[in-house]
N, C-alpha and C positions, 0 to 999 in steps of 0.2 A: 610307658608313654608319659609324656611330660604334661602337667598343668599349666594352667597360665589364668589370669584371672582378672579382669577387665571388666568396669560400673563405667555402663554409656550414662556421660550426663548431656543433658541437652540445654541445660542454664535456666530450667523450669524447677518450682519446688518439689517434688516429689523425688528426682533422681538427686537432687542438692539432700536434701532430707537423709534420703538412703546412705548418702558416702559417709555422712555425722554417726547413722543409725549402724553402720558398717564398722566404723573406727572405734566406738564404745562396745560394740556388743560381739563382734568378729574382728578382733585385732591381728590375730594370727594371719587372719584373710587380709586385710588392709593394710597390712606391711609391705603385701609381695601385691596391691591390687595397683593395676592402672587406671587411672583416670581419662576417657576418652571423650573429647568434644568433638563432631564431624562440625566443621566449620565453612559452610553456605558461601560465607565471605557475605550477604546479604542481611544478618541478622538485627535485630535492632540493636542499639548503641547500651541499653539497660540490659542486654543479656552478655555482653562481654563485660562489662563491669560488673558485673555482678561475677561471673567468672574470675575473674581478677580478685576477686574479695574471697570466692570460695578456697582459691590458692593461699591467699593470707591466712585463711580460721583454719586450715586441714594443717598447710605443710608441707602440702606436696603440688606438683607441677600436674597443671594437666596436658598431655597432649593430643594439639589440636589437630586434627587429618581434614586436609585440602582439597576439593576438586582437581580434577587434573587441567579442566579449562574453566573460565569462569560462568556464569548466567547468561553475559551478552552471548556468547558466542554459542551456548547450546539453543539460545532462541533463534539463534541463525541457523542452526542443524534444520530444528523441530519446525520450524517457521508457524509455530502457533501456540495461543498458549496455555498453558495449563490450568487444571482444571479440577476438580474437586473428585471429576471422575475420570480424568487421565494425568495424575499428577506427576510427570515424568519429572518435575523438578527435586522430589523426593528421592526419587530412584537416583539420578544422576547427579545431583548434589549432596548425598547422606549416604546410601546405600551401597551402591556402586564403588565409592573412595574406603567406604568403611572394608568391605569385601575385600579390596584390593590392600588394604594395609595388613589383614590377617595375611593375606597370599606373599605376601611380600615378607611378611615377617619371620614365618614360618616357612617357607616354601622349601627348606632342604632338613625338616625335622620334625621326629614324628611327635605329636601334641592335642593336645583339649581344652579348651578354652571353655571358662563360664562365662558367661557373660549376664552380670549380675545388674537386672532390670524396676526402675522403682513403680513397679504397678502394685495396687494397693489391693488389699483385700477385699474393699466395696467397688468393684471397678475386673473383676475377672475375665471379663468379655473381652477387655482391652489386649487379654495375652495372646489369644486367636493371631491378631494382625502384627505379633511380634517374633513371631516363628521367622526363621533364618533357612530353616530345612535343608542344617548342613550338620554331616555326623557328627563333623570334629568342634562344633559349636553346640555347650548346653547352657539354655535358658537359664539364668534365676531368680526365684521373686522373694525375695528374702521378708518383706510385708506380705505375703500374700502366707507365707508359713508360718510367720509370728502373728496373722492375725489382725495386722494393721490396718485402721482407715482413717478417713482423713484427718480425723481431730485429732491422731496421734502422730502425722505428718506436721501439724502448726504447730503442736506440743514442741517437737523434736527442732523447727526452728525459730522457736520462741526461746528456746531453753540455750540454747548454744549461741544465741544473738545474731545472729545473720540475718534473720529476717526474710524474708519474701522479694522477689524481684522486684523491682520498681514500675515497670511494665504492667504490673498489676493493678497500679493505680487506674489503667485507663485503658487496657489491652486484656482479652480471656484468655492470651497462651505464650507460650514462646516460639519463634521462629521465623521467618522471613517478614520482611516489613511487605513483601507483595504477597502476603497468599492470598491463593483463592478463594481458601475454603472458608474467611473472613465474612461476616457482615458489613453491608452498608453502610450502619452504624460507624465499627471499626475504624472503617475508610475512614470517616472521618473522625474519627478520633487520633487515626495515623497526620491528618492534614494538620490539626491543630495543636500536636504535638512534636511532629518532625515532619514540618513543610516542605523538606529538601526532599523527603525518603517519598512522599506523595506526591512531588511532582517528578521525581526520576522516575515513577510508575507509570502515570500517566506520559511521560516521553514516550516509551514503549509503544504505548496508544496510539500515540498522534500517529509514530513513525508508521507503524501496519496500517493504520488508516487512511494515509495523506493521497496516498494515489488510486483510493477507492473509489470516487466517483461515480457512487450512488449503483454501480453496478454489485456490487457485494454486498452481504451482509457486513453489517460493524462487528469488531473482533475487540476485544478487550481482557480486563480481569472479573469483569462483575458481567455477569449475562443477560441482564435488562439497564442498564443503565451507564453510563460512562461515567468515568472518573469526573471528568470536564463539566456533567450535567450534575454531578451528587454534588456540587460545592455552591452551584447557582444557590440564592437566597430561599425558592418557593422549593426544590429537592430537599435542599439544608434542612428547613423546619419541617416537613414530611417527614424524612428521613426519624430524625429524632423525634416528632412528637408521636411515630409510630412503635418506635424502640420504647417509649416511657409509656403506651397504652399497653403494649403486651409485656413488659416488665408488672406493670401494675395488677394484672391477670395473674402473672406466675403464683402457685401456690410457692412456700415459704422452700426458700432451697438450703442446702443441706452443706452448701461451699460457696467460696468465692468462685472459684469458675463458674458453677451454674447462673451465680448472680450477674455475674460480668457476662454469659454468653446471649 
């Protein structure tokens, strides 16, 4: 049975980390490993550049796997949206295309795939929801058997110069400029950052909403509040001066994503 051996990056530090920690420490592996982005086509403008850079410091190409239709058109499927507890935008934009590119790939040869995952050693809960629960697909956490946590993930891209996504400045993840699963906060930090990407969100909005007339409930991405209403001036400083009371509450955290979240 043939090998085959694929590091999902998703343009967040931890799987960028792992390809560096991959090509120093498992060369053998990194020779013959692919580099896989599943590409949303939605993601911010800091996670493909930085993608772009990651291909400059490795050397190797990543390839990116496409939806087969885009976001507008499955919100026309689903006609509603998703949601922190029905993220179908996951499944149909990442999972789904990812699935089908193994099938496609392999479909007339027998094989095994690692699929080498950068979940860290302080963070082990996280491998639970990254099970695939396919024979021909094995897990791997390659930090999780050497041991690694976070401060040895900055190490690795302190060391190598790449640095951190830039998204980080002002965002706690990578991945679509609408998710759900976002704070309020977020939202606006998406607003005042990329005002194009927050009001094509809010288009969305308007459209399911415009011929509501007050018979329905409001549908949106945030479930108390609308995009339209978190930008008003008296939302605005709520919004934030609620994010800097219970930031100021948090005991001392241990990452930049905790801080940023």
């Amino acid at each position: 049975m043939k090998e085959y051996h694929i590091l999902s990056l998703s343009g967040g530090k931890d799987s960028t980390a792992l390809a560096f920690f991959m090509k120093e420490n498992m060369p053998e592996i990194f020779e013959k490993l692919e580099l896989v982005f599943c590409d949303t086509e939605c993601d911010l403008p800091e996670t493909y550049d930085y993608l772009n850079k990651i291909e400059i410091f490795l050397g190797k190409k990543i390839t990116r796997i496409k939806p087969e239709v885009s976001f507008e058109h499955l919100m026309l499927l689903h006609n509603y949206f998703p949601s922190p507890i029905k993220r179908w935008c996951t499944v149909e934009l990442k999972t789904k295309p990812f699935k089908n590119f193994i099938v496609n790939k392999f479909k007339n040869n027998q094989y095994i795939i690692y699929l080498y995952i950068g979940i860290r050693a302080d963070e082990l809960e996280r491998a639970e929801f990254n099970k695939y629960n396919d024979t021909k697909i094995k897990e791997v956490y390659p930090f999780v058997n050497y041991g690694m946590v976070y401060s040895d993930i900055t190490k690795i891209l302190e060391e190598t110069g790449i640095g951190i996504p830039k998204y980080y400045e002002w965002a706690n993840r990578s991945g679509c400029y609408f998710c759900p699963c976002q704070s309020k906060n977020n939202w606006l930090n998406l607003y005042e950052h990329h005002p194009h990407l927050f009001f094509k969100a809010k288009e969305y909005e308007d459209e399911k909403n415009k011929n509501n007339n007050g018979n329905f409930k409001r549908v949106g991405w945030n479930i108390d509040l609308a995009l339209e209403e978190m930008i008003k001036p008296e939302n605005y400083i709520k919004i934030r001066n609620s994010y800097k009371n219970k930031k100021s509450k948090m005991p001392l955290k241990r990452n930049l994503y905790d801080l940023l979240n």
